[in-house]
C-alpha positions as CSV (number, residue, x, y, z in Angstrom):
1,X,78.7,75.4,140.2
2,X,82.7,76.0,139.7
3,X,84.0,77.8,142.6
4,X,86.4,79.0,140.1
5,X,85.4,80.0,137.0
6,X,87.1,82.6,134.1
7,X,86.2,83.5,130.9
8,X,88.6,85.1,128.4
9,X,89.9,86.8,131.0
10,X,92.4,89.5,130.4
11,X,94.8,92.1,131.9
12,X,97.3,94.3,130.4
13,X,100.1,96.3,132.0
14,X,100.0,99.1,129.0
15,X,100.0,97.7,125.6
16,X,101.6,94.2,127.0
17,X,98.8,91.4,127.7
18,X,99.8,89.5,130.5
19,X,97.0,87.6,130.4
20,X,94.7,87.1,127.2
21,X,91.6,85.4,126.8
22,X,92.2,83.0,129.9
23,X,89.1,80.6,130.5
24,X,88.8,77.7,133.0
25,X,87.2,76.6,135.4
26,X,87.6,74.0,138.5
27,X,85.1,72.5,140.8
28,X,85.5,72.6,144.7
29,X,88.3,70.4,146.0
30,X,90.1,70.1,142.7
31,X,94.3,70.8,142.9
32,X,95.7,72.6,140.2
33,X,99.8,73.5,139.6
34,X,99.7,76.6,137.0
35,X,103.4,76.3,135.4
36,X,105.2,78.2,132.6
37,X,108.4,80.5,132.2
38,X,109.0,83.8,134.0
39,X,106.9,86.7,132.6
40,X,104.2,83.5,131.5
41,X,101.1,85.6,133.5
42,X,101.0,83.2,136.9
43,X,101.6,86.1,138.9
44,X,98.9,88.1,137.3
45,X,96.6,85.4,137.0
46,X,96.6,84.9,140.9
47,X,96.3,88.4,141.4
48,X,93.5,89.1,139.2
49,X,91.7,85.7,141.4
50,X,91.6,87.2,144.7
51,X,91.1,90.3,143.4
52,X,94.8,92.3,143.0
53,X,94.2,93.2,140.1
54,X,91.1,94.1,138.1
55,X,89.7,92.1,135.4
56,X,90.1,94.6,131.9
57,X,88.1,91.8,130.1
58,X,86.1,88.6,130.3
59,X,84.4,87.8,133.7
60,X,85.4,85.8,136.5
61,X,83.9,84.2,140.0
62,X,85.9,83.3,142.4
63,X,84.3,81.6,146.0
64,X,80.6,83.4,144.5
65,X,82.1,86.7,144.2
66,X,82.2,88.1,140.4
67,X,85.8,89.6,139.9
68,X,84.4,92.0,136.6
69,X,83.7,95.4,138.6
70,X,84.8,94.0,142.1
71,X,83.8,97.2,144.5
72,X,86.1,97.8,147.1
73,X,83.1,96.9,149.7
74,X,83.5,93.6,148.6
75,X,86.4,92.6,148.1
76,X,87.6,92.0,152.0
77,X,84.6,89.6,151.6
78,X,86.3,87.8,149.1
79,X,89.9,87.6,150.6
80,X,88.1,85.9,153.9
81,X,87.2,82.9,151.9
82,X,91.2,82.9,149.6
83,X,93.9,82.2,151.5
84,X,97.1,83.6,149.3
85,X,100.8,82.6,149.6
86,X,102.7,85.9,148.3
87,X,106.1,85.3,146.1
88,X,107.1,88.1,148.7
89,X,105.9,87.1,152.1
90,X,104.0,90.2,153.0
91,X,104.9,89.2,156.4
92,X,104.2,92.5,159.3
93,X,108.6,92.8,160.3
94,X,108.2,94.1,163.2
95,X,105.2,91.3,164.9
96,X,105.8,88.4,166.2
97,X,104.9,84.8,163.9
98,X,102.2,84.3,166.3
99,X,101.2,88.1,165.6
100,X,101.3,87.4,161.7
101,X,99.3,84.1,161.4
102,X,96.6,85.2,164.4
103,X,95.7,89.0,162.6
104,X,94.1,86.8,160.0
105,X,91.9,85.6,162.5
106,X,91.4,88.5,164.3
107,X,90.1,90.5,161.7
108,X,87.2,87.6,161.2
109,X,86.1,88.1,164.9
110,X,87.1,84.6,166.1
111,X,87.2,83.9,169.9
112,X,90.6,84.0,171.4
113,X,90.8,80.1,172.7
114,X,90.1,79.1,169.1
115,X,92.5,81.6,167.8
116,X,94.9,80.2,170.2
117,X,94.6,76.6,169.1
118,X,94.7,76.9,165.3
119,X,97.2,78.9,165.5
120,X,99.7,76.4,167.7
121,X,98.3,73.8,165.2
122,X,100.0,75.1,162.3
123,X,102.9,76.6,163.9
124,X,103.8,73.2,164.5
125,X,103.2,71.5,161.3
126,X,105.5,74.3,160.0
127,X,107.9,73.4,162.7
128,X,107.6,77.0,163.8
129,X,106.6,76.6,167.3
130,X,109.6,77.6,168.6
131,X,109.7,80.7,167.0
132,X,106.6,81.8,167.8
133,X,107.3,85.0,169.8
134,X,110.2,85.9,167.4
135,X,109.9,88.7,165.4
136,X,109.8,88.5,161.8
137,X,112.7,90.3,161.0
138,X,115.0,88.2,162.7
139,X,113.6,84.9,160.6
140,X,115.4,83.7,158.0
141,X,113.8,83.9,154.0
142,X,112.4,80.8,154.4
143,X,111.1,80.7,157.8
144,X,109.2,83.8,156.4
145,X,108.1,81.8,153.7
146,X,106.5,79.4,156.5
147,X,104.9,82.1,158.2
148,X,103.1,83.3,154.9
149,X,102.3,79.9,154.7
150,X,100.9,79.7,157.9
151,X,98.8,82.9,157.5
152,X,97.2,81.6,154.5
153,X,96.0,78.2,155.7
154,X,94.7,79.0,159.1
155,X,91.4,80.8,158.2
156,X,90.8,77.0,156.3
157,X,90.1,78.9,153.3
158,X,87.3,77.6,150.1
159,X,90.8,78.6,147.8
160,X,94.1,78.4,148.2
161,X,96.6,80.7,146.0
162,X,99.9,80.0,146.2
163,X,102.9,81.9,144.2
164,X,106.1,79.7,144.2
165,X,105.2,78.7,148.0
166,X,108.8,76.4,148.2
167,X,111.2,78.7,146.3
168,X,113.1,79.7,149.3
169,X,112.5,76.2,151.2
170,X,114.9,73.1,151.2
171,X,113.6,70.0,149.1
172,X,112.6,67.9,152.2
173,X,110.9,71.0,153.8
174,X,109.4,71.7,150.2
175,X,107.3,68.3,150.4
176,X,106.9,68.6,154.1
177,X,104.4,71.6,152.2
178,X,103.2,70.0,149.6
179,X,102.0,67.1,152.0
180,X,100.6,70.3,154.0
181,X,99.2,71.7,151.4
182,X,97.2,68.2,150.3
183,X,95.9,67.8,153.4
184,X,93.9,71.1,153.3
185,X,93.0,70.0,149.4
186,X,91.8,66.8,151.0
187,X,89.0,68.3,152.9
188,X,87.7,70.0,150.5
189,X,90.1,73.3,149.8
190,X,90.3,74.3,146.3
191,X,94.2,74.5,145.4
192,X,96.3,76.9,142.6
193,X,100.0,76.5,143.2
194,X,102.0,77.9,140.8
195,X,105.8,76.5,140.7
196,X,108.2,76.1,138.0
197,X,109.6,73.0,139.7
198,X,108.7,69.5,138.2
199,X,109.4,67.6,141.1
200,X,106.8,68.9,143.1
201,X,104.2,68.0,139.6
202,X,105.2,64.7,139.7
203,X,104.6,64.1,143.4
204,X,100.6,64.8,143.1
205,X,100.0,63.0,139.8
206,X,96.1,63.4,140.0
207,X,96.5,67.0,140.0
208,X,95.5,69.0,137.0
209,X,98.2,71.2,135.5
210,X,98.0,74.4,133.5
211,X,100.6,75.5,131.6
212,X,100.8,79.4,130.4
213,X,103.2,81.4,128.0
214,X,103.1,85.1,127.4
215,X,99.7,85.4,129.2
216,X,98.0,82.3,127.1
217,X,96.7,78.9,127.8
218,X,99.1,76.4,126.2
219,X,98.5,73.6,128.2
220,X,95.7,72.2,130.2
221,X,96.3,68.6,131.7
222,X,93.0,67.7,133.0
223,X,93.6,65.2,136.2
224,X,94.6,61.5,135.8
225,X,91.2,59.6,135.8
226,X,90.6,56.2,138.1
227,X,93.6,57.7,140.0
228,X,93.2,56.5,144.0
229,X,93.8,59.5,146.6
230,X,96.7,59.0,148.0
231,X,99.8,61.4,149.9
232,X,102.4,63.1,147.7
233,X,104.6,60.8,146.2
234,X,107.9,61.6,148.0
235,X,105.6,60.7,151.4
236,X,105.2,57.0,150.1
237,X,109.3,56.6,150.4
238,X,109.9,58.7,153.1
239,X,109.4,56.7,156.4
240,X,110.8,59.1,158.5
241,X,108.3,61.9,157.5
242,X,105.6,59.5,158.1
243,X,106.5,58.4,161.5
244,X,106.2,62.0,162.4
245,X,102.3,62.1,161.8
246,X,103.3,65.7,160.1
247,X,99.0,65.9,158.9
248,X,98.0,65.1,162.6
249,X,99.1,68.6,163.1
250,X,96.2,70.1,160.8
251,X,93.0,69.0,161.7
252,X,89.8,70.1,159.5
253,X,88.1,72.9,161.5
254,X,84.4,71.7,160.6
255,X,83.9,71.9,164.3
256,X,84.8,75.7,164.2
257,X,82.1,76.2,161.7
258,X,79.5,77.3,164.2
259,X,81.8,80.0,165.9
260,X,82.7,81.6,162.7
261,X,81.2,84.4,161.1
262,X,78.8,83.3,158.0
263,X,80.7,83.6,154.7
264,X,78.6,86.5,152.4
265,X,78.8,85.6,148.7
266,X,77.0,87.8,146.0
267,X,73.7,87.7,145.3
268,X,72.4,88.6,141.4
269,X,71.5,91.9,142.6
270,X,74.9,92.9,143.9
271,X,76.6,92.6,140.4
């Protein structure tokens, strides 16, 4: 079954559609980049998938939750098992970045030692370590952008949202991401990044790639077939990254498995 799965979905902001009749779906593990021009829908389209916004028409699942009629009871269920990457940050201002990535932890019940380690696992891949007692308000736009990052990829979440994740980032640092953000898609985590940057396209050519304009489906690029796995692009000329062993950083937490909290997905009676 699709872990992702919409049909003619639609949303309107008053009598503009920002989204009409959106259908796709994609299997567990699958990386797509959703491009198009600004006012396209991708921003809508992410919200209405981890449940921002509500679903006017159609029906969606998303992780086993139905999005048509989400109740609010639900939907913390839902955001436990999508991570999201906000255009905006969302970081807390006033908490530290250890603060900001470990609350979405803490809110899952996770033991403190655990908490501790994935934490400093990311933080360093994000080469935030050093700033992990800083404030927030005293980073930079794009070391907030790495801390949203951060908080969306240590609860090792079934989907992975993410809304223009490199558009305050550098170009090396925006690869350093993209490798960051394969890693996770490697083991399994289902990936939407939505970009309006080619570059970062063309360095995962396997991934699928769906292209929206004024709320509509006008492309769908269904991934390369007979394509190996293999790290972004940029990765394969950059020895310098490599030598770093930036993935060693981020290793899969099935281990952790037995001391989190059993995900709840819907059952036919709840919808």
């Amino acid at each position: 079954m699709p872990i992702v799965d919409l049909e003619h979905a639609s949303y309107s902001f008053g009598e503009y559609w920002a989204l009409k009749n959106v259908s796709f779906s994609l299997d567990a593990g699958e990386f797509m980049f959703l491009t198009g021009p600004s006012g396209a829908g991708k921003t809508t389209l992410l919200r209405v998938l981890y449940g921002g916004l509500p679903l006017e028409r159609g029906s969606g699942m998303v992780a086993g939750f139905s999005l048509k009629n989400l109740s609010p009871a639900k939907l913390p269920l839902l955001r436990r098992e999508v991570g999201v990457v906000f255009q905006d940050f969302r970081v807390l201002a006033s908490r530290t970045v250890f603060e900001n990535v470990a609350i979405a932890l803490e809110v899952r019940g996770m033991a403190g030692p655990l908490i501790e380690r994935r934490v400093r696992a990311v933080l360093r891949g994000l080469n935030l370590e050093t700033k992990s007692q800083a404030r927030c308000d005293a980073l930079s736009g794009g070391e907030q952008q790495r801390v949203a990052i951060a908080r969306a990829i240590v609860v090792n979440p079934k989907v992975l949202l993410a809304d223009e994740p490199t558009g305050n980032l550098d170009p090396r640092l925006s690869f350093r991401i993209m490798e960051l953000f394969y890693h996770f898609n490697q083991h399994g985590t289902t990936v939407i990044l939505a970009t309006h940057n080619p570059e970062l396209i063309a360095c995962l050519p396997h991934a699928r790639v769906l292209a929206l304009e004024h709320g509509q489906i006008v492309e769908d690029e269904q991934a390369a077939e007979n394509q190996d796995d293999r790290a972004p692009a940029p990765y394969e000329q950059d020895a310098s990254l490599q030598e770093e062993g930036f993935s060693e950083h981020f290793p899969h937490y099935a281990d952790d498995a037995d001391q989190d909290s059993a995900p709840e997905t819907e059952t036919e009676q709840d919808r």
